[in-house]
C-alpha positions in Angstrom: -20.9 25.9 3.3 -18.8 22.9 2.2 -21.4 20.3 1.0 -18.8 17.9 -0.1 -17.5 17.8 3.5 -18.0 14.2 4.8 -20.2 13.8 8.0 -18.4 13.9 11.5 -18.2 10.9 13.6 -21.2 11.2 15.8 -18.9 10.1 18.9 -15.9 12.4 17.4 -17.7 15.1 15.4 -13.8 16.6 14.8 -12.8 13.0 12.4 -15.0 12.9 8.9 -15.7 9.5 8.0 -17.0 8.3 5.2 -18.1 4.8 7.1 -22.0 4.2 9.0 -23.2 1.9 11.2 -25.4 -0.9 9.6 -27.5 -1.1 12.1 -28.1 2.7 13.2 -26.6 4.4 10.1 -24.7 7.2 12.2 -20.9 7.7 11.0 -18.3 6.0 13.0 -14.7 6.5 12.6 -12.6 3.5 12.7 -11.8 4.3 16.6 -15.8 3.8 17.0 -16.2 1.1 14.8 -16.8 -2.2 15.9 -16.5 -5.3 13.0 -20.0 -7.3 12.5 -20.8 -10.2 10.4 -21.6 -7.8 7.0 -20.1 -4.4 7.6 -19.2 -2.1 10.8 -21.5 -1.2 13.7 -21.0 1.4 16.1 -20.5 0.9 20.2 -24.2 1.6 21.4 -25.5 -1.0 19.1 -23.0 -3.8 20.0 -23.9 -3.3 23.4 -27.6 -3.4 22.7 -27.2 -6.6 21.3 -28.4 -8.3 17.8 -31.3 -9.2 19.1 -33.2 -5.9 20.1 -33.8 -2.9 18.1 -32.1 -3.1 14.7 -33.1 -0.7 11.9 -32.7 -1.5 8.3 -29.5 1.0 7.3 -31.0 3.1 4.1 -27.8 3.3 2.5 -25.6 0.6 2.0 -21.9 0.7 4.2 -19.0 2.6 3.0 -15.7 2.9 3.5 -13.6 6.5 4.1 -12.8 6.6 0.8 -16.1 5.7 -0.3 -15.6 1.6 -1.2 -17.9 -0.8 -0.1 -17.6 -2.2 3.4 -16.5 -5.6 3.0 -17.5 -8.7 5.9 -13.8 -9.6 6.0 -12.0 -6.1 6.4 -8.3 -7.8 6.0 -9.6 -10.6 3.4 -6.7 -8.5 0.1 -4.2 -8.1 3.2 -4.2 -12.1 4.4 -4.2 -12.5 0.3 -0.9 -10.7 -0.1 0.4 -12.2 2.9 -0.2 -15.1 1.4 1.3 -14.7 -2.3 4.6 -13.4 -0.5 4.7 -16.6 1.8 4.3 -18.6 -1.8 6.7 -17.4 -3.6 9.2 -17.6 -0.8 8.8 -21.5 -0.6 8.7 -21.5 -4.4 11.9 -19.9 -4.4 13.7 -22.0 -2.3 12.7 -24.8 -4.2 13.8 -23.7 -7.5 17.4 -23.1 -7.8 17.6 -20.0 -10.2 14.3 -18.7 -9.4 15.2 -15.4 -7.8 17.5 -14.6 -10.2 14.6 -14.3 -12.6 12.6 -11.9 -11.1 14.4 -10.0 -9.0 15.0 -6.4 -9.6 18.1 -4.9 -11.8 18.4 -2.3 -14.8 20.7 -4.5 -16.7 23.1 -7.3 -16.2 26.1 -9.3 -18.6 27.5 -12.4 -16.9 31.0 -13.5 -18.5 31.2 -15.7 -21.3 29.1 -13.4 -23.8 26.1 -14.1 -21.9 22.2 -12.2 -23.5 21.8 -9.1 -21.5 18.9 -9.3 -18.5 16.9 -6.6 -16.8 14.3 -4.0 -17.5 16.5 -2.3 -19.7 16.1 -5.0 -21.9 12.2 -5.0 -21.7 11.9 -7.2 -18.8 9.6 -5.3 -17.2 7.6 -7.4 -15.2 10.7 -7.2 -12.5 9.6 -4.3 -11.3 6.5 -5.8 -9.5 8.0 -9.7 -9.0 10.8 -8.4 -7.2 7.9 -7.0 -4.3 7.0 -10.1 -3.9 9.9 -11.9 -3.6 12.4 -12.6 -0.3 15.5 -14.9 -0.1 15.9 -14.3 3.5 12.9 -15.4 6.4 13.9 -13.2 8.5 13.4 -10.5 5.5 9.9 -12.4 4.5 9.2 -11.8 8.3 9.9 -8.8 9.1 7.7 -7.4 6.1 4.9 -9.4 6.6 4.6 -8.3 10.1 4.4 -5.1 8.7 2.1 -5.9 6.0 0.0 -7.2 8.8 0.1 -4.2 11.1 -0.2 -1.5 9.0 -2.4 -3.1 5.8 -5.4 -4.2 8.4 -6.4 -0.5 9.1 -6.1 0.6 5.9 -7.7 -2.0 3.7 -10.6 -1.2 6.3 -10.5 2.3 5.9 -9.9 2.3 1.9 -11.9 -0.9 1.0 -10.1 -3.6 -1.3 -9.8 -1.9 -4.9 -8.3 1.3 -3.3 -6.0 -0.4 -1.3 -4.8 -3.0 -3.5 -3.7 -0.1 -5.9 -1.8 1.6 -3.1 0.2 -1.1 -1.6 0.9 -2.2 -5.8 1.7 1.4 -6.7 4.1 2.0 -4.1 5.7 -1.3 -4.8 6.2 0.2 -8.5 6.8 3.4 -7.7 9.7 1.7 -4.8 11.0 -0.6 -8.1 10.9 3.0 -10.4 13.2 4.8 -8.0 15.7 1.8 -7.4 16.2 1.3 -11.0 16.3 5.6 -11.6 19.4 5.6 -8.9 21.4 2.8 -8.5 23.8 0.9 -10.9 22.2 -1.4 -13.4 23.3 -4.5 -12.1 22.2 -4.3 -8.9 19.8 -6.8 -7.5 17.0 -5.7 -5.5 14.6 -8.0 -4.3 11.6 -7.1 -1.2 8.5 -6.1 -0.2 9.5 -3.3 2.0 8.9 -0.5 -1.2 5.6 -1.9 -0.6 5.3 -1.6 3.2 6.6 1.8 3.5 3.8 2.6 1.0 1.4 1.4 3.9 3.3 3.7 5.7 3.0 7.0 3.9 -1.0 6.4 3.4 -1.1 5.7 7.2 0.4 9.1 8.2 -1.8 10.6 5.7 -4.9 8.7 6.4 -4.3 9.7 10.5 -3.6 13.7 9.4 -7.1 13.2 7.5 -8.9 11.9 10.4 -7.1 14.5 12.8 -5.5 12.1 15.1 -2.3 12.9 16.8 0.2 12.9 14.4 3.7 12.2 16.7 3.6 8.9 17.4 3.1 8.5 13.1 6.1 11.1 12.6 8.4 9.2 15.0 7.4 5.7 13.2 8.6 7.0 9.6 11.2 8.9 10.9 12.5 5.9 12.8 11.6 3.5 9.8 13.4 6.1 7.3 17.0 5.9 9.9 17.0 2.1 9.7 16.7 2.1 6.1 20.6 3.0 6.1 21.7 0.7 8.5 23.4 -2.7 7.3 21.7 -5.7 8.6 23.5 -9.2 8.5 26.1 -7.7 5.9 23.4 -7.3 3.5 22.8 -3.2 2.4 19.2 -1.9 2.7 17.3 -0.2 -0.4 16.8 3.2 0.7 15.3 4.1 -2.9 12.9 1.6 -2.7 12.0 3.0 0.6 11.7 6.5 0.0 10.1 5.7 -3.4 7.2 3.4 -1.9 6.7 5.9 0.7 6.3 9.0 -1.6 4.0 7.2 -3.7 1.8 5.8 -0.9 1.0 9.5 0.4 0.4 10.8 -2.7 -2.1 7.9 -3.8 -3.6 8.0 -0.1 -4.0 11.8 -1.1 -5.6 11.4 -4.0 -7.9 8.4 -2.7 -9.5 10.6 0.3 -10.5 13.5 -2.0 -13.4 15.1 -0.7 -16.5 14.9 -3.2 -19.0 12.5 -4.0 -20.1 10.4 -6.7 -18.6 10.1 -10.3 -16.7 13.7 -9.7 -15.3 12.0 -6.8 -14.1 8.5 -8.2 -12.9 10.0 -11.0 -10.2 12.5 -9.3 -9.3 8.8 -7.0 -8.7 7.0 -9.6 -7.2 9.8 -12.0 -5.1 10.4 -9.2 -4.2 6.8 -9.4 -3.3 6.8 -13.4 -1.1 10.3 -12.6 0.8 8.3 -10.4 1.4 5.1 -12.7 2.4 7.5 -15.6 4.6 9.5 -13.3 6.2 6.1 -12.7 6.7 4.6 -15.8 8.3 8.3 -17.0 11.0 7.7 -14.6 11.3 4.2 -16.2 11.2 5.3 -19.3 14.0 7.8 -18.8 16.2 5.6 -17.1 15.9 3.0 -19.8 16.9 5.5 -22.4 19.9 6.3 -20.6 21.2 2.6 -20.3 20.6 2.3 -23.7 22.2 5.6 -25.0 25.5 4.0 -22.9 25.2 0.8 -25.3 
């Protein structure tokens, strides 16, 4: 007998959940659940109303992936949205700005001009260039995105784990651009991101056994318009394919079967595996840009 399995949904026994209703304590499955003022309660309590028959839960909320259930389920997501939304208005207000933080391995303007890039230890470009957009159409688009896909799983994977997917598949996104393509080329977006969101979706649905075609179409359709050319301007397939590797495996690690300490520590060592698998790639690319002087 499996005694780390998580309990069944009561209304979907085949779906483990790792979320209860506050009110009843029986598992729901984010199909069942039903957002209240302080956690999640399950359809037959809604309909009885607040007002008749509430039990004290004994055990506090918690998420699939074990995370506290928090009273605004999308309050990281509407924070991210935000940040973006910023430093777009920032950016068109100061000339220069973009220039500065987006993404590129190395670049020497004419004239003798200092070298720039993460080459040359500028490292924080490979997390300002996810949040950064020169186009509102491109802001758009991903925050729409952001939106429709972050929602479910910042409700599913609670805040921590969710912030460190969506900023680990940014990185790993940034890691693969800077591994692959030349070192002056600019890359700027929050799509590495977003596909991110996208590989822990499709991993998140196979984990709670829902029907996996409808998620296989969405990548694979996402995935053919990465190599398309929209408005003249070339899409980053690296970061694409890098934010979505890294999304799935951090999603994997996150909904590890266990329980207590054994099972934070493989979610978040799962987490660190991914980071140092990262900055290896960085780290060997920058060696190579420097052995080429």
């Amino acid at each position: 007998m499996d005694t780390d399995r998580l309990p069944g949904c009561y209304r979907h026994p085949e779906r483990d959940t790792g979320i209860r209703c506050v009110r009843c304590d029986r598992p729901i499955c984010p199909e069942c659940m039903i957002s209240a003022s302080v956690g999640f309660q399950c359809p037959e309590c809604v309909r009885e109303g607040s007002g008749t028959g509430r039990r004290p839960a004994p055990h506090a909320p918690r998420t699939l992936a074990g995370g506290a259930v928090a009273a605004d389920p999308r309050l990281v997501t509407k924070i991210l949205i935000g940040i973006n939304v910023a430093l777009f208005l920032v950016a068109q207000a100061v000339p220069g700005l973009p220039v500065r933080l987006e993404l590129l391995g190395r670049y020497v303007e004419y004239y003798g001009a200092p070298l720039e890039g993460v080459s040359t230890g500028e490292y924080h470009r490979l997390l300002t260039s996810v949040f950064l957009h020169t186009e509102w159409w491109h802001l758009i688009g991903n925050m729409i995105g952001l939106w429709v896909l972050g929602g479910p799983l910042e409700a599913a994977l609670g805040r921590g784990r969710y912030l460190a997917v969506y900023l680990l598949s940014g990185l790993g996104g940034s890691a693969l651009v800077y591994l692959l393509t030349a070192p002056n080329t600019a890359t700027l977006g929050a799509s590495g991101a977003i596909f991110g969101l996208l590989g822990a979706t499709a991993v998140l649905a196979r984990r709670m056994r829902y029907e996996m075609r409808p998620v296989i179409i969405m990548v694979a359709l996402m995935l053919a318009l990465t190599f398309v050319r929209i408005g003249g301007m070339s899409v980053s397939w690296q970061a694409h394919v890098g934010g979505l590797v890294t999304g799935a495996l951090v999603t994997l690690g996150l909904l590890a079967r266990g329980s207590g300490r054994k099972r934070v520590l493989v979610q978040w060592g799962s987490c660190v595996a991914v980071f140092l698998l990262a900055v290896l790639l960085i780290a060997v690319r920058t060696a190579d840009l420097a052995a080429l002087g």
